[in-house]
C-alpha positions as CSV (number, residue, x, y, z in Angstrom):
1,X,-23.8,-57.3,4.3
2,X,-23.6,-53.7,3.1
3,X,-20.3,-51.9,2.5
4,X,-18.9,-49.8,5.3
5,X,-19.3,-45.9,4.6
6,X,-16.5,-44.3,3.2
7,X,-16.1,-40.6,4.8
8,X,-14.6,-37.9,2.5
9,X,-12.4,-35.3,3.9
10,X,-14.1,-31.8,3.7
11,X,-13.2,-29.4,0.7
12,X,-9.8,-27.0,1.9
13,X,-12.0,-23.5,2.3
14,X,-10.0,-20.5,0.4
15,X,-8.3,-18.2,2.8
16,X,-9.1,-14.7,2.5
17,X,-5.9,-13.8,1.6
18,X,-6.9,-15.3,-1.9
19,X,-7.6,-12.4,-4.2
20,X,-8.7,-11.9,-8.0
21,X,-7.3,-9.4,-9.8
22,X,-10.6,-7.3,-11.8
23,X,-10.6,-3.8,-12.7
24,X,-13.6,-1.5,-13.6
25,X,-13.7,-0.5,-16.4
26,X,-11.0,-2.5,-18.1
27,X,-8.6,-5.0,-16.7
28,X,-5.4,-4.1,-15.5
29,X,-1.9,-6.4,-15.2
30,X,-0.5,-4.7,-11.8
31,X,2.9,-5.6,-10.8
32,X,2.7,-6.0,-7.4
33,X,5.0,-7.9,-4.4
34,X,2.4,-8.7,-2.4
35,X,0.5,-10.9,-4.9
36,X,3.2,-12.0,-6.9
37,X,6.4,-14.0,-6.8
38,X,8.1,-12.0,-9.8
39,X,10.5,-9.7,-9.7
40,X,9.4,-6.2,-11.0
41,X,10.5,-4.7,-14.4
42,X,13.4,-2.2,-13.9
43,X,13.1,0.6,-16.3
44,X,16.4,0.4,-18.7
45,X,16.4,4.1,-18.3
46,X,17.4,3.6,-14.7
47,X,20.9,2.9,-13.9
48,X,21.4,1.8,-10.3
49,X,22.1,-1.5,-8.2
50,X,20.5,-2.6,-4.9
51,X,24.1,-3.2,-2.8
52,X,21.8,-4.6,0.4
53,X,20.1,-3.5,3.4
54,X,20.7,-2.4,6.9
55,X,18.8,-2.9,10.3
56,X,15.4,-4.0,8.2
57,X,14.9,-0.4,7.7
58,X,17.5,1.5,5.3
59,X,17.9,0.1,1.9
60,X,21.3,0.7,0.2
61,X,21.3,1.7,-3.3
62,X,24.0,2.9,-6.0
63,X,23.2,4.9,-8.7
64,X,26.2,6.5,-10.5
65,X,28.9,8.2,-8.2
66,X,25.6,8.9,-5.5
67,X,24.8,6.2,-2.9
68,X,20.8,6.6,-1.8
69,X,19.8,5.7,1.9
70,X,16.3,4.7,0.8
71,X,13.9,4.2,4.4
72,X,12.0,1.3,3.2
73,X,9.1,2.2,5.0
74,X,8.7,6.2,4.3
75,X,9.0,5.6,0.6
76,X,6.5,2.6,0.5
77,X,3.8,4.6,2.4
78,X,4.7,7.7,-0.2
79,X,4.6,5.2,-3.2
80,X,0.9,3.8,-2.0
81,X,-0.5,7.5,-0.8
82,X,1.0,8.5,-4.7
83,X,-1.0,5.9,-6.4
84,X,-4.2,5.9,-4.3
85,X,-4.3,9.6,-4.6
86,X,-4.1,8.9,-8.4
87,X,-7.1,6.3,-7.9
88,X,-9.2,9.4,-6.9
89,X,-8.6,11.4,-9.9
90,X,-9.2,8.5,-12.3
91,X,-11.8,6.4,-10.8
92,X,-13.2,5.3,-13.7
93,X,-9.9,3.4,-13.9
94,X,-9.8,2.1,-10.6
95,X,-7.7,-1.1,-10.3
96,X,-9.5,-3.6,-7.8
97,X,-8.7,-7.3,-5.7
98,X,-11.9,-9.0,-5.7
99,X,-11.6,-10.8,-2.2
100,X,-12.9,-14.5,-3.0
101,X,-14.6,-14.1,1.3
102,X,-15.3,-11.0,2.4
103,X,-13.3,-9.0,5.4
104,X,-15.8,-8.6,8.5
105,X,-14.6,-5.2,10.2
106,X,-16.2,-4.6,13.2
107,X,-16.0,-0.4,14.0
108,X,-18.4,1.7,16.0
109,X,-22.0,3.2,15.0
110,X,-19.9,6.7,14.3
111,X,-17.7,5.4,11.9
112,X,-20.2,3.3,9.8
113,X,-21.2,6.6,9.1
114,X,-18.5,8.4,8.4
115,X,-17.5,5.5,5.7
116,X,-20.9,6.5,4.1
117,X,-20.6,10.0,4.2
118,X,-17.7,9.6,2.3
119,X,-18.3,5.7,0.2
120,X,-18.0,7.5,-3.1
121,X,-14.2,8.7,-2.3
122,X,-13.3,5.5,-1.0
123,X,-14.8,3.5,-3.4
124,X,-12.6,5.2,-5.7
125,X,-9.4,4.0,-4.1
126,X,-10.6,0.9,-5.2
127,X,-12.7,-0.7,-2.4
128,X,-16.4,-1.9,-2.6
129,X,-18.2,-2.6,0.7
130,X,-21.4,-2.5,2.1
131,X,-22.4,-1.6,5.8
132,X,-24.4,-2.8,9.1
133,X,-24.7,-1.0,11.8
134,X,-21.6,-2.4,13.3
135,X,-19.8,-3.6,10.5
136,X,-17.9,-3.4,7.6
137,X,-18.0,-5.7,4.7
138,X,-15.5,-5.6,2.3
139,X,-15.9,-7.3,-1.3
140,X,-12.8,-5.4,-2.8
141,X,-9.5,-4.0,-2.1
142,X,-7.5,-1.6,-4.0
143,X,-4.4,-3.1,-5.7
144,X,-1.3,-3.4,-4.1
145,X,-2.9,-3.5,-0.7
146,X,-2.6,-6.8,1.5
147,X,-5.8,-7.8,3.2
148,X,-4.3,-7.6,6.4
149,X,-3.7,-4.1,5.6
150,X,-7.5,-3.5,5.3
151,X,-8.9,-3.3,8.7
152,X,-6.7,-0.8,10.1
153,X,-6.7,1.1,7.2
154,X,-10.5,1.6,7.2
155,X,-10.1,2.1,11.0
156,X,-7.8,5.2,11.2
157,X,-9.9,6.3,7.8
158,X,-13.3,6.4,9.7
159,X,-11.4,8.1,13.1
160,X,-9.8,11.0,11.2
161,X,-12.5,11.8,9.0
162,X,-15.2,11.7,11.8
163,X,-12.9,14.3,13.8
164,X,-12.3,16.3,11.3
165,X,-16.0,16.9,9.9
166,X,-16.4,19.6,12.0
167,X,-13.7,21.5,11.0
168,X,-15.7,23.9,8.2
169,X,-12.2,25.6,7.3
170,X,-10.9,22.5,5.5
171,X,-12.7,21.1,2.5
172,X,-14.2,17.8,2.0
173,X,-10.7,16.9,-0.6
174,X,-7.9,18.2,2.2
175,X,-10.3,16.2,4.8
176,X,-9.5,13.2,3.2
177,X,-6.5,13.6,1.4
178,X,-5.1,13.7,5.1
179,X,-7.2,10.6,6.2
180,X,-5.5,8.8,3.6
181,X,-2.2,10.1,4.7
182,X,-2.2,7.3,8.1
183,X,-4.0,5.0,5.7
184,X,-0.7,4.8,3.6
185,X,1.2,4.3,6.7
186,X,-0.9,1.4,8.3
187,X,-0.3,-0.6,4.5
188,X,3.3,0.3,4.1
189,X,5.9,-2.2,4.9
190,X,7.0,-1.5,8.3
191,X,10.6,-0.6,9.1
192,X,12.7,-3.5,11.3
193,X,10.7,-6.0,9.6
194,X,12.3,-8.6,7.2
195,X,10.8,-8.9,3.7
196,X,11.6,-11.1,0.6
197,X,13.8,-9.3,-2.1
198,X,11.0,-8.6,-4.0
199,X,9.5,-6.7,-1.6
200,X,12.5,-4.0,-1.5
201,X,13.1,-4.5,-5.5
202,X,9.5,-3.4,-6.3
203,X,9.9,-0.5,-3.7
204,X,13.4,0.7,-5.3
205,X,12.1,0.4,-8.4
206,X,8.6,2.5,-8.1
207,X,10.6,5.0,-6.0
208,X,13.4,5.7,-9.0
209,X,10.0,6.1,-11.6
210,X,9.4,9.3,-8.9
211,X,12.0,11.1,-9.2
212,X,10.0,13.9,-7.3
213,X,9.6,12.1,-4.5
214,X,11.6,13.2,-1.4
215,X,9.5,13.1,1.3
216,X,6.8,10.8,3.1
217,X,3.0,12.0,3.2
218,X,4.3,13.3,6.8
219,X,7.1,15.0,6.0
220,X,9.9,12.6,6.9
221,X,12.7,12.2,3.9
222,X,12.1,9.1,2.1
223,X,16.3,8.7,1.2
224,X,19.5,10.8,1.4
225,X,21.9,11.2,-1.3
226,X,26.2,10.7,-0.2
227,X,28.1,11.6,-3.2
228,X,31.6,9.6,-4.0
229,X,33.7,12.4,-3.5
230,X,32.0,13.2,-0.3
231,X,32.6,9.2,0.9
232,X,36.2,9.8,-0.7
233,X,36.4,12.5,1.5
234,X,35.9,10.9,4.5
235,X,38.3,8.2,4.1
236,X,40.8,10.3,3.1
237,X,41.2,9.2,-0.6
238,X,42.5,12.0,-3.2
């Protein structure tokens, strides 16, 4: 009598969520919550402590006899627009997730076209995709984005490029320079959200390397400063 057949469960399939890091042209070791469990590298040179956080929005931070108000959300969107801006100016350098499946975006016949017309500068952010006339498909992400990220980012992208081609007083770099403004936003962590500590860590700790840094890509202030004395003050104290 022949042996019954033995089934095998299917292979697990990879989720897209599972990304190589790769970098053209040289490899690059980012330090980045979003795709890793540790804990960023706090320069020595920075003397501060992360006392908590309030409302999942305002992050509380000491730093000598100055406590910073640090909105979680404004400096993570200035933080991202800061380094993708950067990605621009160095592309040769680009630093790129290699998604393992490939994001399917689905976006009108308009802006397929307006990612063309502009695939060189957003290639250099550190994406790679290819298009149909409906579609999207993305290969690569820039690092420190979240796939989930991706779609809306390309999204608002294509819409405020394609209205703003006409405008012939702004050039081609201001054009997209503000594209990538909302593209910042839609990846930043969002404000009454809860995130792991690592999450606010790597924020706190890219935000004191920018000491410049004061204000969002849309003009909102990323933190406020309350001195000691001025606390003191308050409460009375001598």
């Amino acid at each position: 009598a022949s042996k019954p057949e033995t089934k095998t469960a299917p292979a697990p399939q990879p989720r897209i969520e599972e990304v190589v890091k790769v970098a053209s042209p040289k490899v690059v070791t980012p330090t980045v919550p979003e795709r890793t469990a540790e804990k960023p590298v706090i320069p020595k040179t920075l003397d501060y402590r992360i006392v908590g956080e309030v409302f999942n929005s305002y992050v509380i931070v000491e730093r000598g006899d100055v406590m910073l108000l640090i909105d979680k959300h404004a400096a993570h969107e200035r933080i991202l627009f800061e380094k993708l801006k950067a990605g621009i100016k160095n592309s040769g350098e680009r630093a790129s997730q290699l998604l393992m499946l490939p994001l399917e975006i689905m976006m009108t016949g308009d802006e397929i076209l307006t990612l063309l017309e502009y695939k060189s500068e957003i290639e250099a952010l550190g994406f790679d995709f290819t298009a149909g006339k409906y579609t999207a498909n993305v290969t690569a992400i820039p690092e420190g984005i979240s796939a989930e990220a991706v779609s809306d980012m390309l999204q608002v992208m294509a819409d405020r490029l394609k209205n703003a081609m006409g405008t012939a007083r702004l050039t081609r770099d201001i054009v997209f320079e503000k594209a990538l403004y909302q593209a910042s936003c839609k990846a930043a962590i969002k404000a009454g959200r809860e995130y792991p500590p690592e999450y606010i860590e790597w924020v706190v700790a890219r935000l004191m390397e920018l000491p410049d840094i004061t204000v969002c890509p849309h003009g909102r202030p990323v933190a406020m400063e309350i001195s000691r004395g001025k606390i003191n003050h308050q409460f009375e104290r001598n």
